[in-house]
N, C-alpha and C positions, 0 to 999 in steps of 0.2 A: 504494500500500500504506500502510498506518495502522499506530503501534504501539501495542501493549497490554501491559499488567505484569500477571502472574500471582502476587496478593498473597500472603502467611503471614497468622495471623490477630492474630501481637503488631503493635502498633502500627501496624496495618494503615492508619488514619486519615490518620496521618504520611506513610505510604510513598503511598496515593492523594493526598496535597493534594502530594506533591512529586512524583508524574507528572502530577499536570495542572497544576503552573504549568511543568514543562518540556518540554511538547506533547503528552502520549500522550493516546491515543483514547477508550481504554479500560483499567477496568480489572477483574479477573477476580478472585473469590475461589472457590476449589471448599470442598468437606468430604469430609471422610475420618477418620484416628485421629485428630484434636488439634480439630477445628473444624466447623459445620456451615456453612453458606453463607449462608442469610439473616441468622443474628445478627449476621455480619463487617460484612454488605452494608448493614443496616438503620444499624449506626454512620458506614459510610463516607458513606451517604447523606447524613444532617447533617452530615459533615463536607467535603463538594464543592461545587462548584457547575456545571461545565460539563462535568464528565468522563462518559463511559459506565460504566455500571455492566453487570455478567453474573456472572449464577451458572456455575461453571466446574468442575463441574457439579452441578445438582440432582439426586442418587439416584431414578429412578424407582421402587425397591421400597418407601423410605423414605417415601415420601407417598402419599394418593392422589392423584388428578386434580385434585379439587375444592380438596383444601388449596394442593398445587400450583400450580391459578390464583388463587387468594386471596392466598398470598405475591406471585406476582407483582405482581399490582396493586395491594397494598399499598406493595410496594418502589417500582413506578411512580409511584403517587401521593406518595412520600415523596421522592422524587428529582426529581419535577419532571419529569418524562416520560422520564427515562436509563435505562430498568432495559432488559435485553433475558433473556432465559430460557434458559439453559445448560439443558438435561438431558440422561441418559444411563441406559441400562439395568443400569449397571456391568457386575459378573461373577458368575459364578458361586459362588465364595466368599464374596464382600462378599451378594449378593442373599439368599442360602440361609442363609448364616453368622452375618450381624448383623442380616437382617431376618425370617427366615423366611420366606423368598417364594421357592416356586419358579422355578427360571432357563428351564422351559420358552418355546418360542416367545416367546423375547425379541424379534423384530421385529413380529408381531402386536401383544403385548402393547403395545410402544411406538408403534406407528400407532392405536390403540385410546385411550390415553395423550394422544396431541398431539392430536385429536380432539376428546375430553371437552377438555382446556385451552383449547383456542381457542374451541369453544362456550360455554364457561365465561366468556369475559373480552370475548363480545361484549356481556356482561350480560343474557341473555333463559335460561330455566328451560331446564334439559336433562335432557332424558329418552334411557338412551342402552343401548339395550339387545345388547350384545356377547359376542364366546366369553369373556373375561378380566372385564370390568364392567360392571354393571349399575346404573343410577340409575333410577328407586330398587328397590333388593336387596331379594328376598325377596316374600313374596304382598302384603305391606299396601303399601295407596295411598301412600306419605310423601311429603312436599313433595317438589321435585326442588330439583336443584341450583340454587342462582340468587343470585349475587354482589351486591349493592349497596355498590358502592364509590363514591368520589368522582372517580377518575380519568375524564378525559374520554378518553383513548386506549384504543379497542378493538383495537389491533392492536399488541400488544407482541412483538416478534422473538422466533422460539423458533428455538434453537441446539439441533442435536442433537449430541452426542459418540460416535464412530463410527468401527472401526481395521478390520473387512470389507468385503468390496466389496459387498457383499449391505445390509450396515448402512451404508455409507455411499448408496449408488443410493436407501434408503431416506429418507437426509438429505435429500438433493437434491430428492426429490419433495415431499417434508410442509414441511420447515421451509424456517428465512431465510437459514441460515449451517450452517456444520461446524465446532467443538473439535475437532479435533487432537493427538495424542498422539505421540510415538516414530516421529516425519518426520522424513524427509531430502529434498534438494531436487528428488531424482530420485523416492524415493515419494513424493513430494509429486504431480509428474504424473499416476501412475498414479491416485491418489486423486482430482484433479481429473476425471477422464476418468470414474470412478463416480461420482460428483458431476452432470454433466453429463447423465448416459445418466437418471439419476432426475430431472433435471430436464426431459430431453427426454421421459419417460412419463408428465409432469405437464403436457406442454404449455408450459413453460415456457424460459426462456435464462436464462444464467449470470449477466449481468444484473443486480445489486442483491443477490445471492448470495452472503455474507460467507464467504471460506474460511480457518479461523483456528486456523493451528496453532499447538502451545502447543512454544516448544525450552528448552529448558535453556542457562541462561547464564551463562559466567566471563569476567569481562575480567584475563588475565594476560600476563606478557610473555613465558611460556615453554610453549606449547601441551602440549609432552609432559608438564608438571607438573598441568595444566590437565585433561588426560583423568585422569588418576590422580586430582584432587579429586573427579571425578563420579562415579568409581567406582560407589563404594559406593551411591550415588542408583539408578545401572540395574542394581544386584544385587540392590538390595531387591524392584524389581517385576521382574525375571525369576525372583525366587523365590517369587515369592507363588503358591500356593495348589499343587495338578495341574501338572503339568508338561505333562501331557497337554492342559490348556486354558487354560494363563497363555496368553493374548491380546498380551502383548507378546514372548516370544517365540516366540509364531508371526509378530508383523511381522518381529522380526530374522531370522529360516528366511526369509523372503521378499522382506530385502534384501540376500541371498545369505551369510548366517552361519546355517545353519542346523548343522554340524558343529560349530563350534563352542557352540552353545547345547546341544547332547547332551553333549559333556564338561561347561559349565558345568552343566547339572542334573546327571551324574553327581558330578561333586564335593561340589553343593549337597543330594543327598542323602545324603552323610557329615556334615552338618550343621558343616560348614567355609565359611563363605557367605564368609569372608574371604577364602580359598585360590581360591573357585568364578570371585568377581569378578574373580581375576587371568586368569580365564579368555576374558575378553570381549575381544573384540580392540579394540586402541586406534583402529581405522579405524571402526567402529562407534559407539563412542563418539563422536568425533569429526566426523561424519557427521549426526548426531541432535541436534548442540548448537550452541551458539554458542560458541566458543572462541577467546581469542587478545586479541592490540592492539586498540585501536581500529578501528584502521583493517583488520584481517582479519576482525575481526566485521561490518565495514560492508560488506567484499566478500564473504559469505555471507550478509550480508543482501538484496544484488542477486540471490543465486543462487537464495534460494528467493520474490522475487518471481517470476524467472522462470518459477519452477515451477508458480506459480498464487495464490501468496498474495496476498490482499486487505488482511487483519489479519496480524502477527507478533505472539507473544504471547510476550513474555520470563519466563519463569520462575525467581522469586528462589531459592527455596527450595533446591532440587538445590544450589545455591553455598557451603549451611551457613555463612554468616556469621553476623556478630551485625547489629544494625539499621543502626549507622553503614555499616557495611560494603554493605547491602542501598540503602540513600540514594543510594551511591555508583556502585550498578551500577545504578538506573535513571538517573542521569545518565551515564552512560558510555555507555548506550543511547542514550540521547538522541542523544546527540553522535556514536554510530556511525551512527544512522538519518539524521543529516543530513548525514554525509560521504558515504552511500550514493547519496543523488541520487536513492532510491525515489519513486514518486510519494505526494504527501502528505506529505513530507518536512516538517518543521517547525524552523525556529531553534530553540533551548533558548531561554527567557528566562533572565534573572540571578536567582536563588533568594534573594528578601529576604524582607523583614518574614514571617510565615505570615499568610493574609488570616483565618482563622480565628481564631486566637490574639490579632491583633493588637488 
């Protein structure tokens, strides 16, 4: 197993050149309210040298295809062959809400999606005539699609982000890897096993198949204080949008808190989200994160290699620190991933001079 930091977009720079001189793999920037992913990435790129770079993840309603594989290869060729391609169809809300795109047949749509992308970035004209897109749209002849970039790699990894089993079996077939959302180390299995099953109707083995969930992570001494900081992190998305179709809590209904996510939207629709969060059960929480000493985050970090993780992908943010603070917890990572004895386990170096800066 490999580990990965799932960046913020403030001094993102800082925070990727101090997880690759202390061994991470990769590192992951998404977009959402505060940031989009390639402006993060296109900085961190001049600012690395041997780290992985992912979008964690790329909005499919937000782009088309075309733009889509152009960022990527541009990020590729800016990085020096590191970039690998996060995307996700997001939700309902975010799709319809901020992009006007509707959320029908989102798996179509995104088999349709990875398609034109990868035709896109083998560098040869695509012409792609489907139910969702069409190159080229409309009666008149127009050029078609067709990249000239300087990268010499036509095969940049696309990551799909995937929390159904229906959307994940569809990871496993098209792309290289699975993003991860709101696992625990037992849905972690079940996820791996849809994974698999779209890898077996692809003809394919798990094989070279990055499975890379994203957990929430605190290093403190006092666990029960530990679940109360993230709170407020899994009340924001179990209240986002429908209750009827938040997406994360329908995982929690299906790692057995589904009672409880009926009282928390009941409350959260009295528009008391403070009161609702007290609603999540702390086993839950708990369950979904990294939490604890050193050394209890390095023994959940064995749990969910078990489960099938290839990549862990620590996520700063949920921890609401300031940056010193955020430095701190990917060396703490570090240093639980090496007491874990995972495979790919790496020593921390000693964090001196910035090779950057210097």
């Amino acid at each position: 197993m490999r580990l990965s930091a799932h960046l913020v977009h403030e001094n993102a720079g800082e925070l990727a050149r101090c997880a690759e001189r202390v061994g991470f793999d990769l590192v992951i920037c998404g977009e959402g309210y505060r940031s989009d992913a390639a402006s993060v990435l296109g900085m961190v790129a001049g600012q690395t040298r041997t780290i992985g770079l992912a979008s964690g993840v790329m909005q499919i309603p937000a782009r088309s295809p075309g733009l889509a594989a152009l960022t990527a290869a541009t990020l590729d060729s800016m990085s020096g062959g590191r970039f690998r391609l996060g995307l996700g169809v997001s939700n309902p809300d975010v799709s319809e809400g901020w992009y006007g795109v509707p959320f029908d047949k989102p798996l179509s749509r995104t088999r349709e999606y990875v398609a034109i992308v990868r035709a896109a970035l083998s560098g040869q004209p695509v012409r792609f005539q489907g139910e969702h897109y069409r190159l080229p749209a409309g009666r008149r002849d127009a050029a078609p699609l067709h990249l000239a970039t300087d990268s010499e790699n036509t095969h940049i990894p696309v990551y799909l982000a995937a929390l159904s089993s229906r959307n994940l079996r569809l990871a496993g077939e098209i792309a290289d890897g699975w993003i991860g959302a709101f696992v625990s180390p037992e849905s972690l299995v079940e996820a791996v096993a849809d994974l698999r099953d779209g890898r077996q109707r692809a003809g394919k083995e798990m094989t070279g198949f990055d499975v890379a969930p994203s957990v929430p992570t605190l290093f403190v001494d006092d666990v029960a204080a530990g679940v109360q900081r993230l709170r407020g992190h899994y009340a924001h998305f179990l209240a986002m949008g429908d209750p009827e179709r938040n997406v994360y809590s329908a995982l929690a209904g299906r790692l057995g808190f589904g009672t409880a996510m009926t009282e928390f939207h009941r409350l959260a629709s009295g528009g008391d989200l403070q009161k609702a969060a007290g609603a999540i059960p702390d086993e839950l929480i708990d369950r979904v994160s990294l939490i604890g000493p050193v050394d209890r985050v390095a023994e959940r970090m064995r749990e969910f290699e078990a489960g099938g993780a290839t990549t862990l992908t620590i996520m700063l943010s949920p921890a609401r620190t300031d940056h010193d603070g955020r430095l701190e917890l990917i060396r703490k990572a570090a240093e639980a991933f090496t007491l874990s004895g995972t495979r790919g386990g790496t020593t921390p170096t000693a964090v001196g001079p910035d090779p950057v800066r210097a």
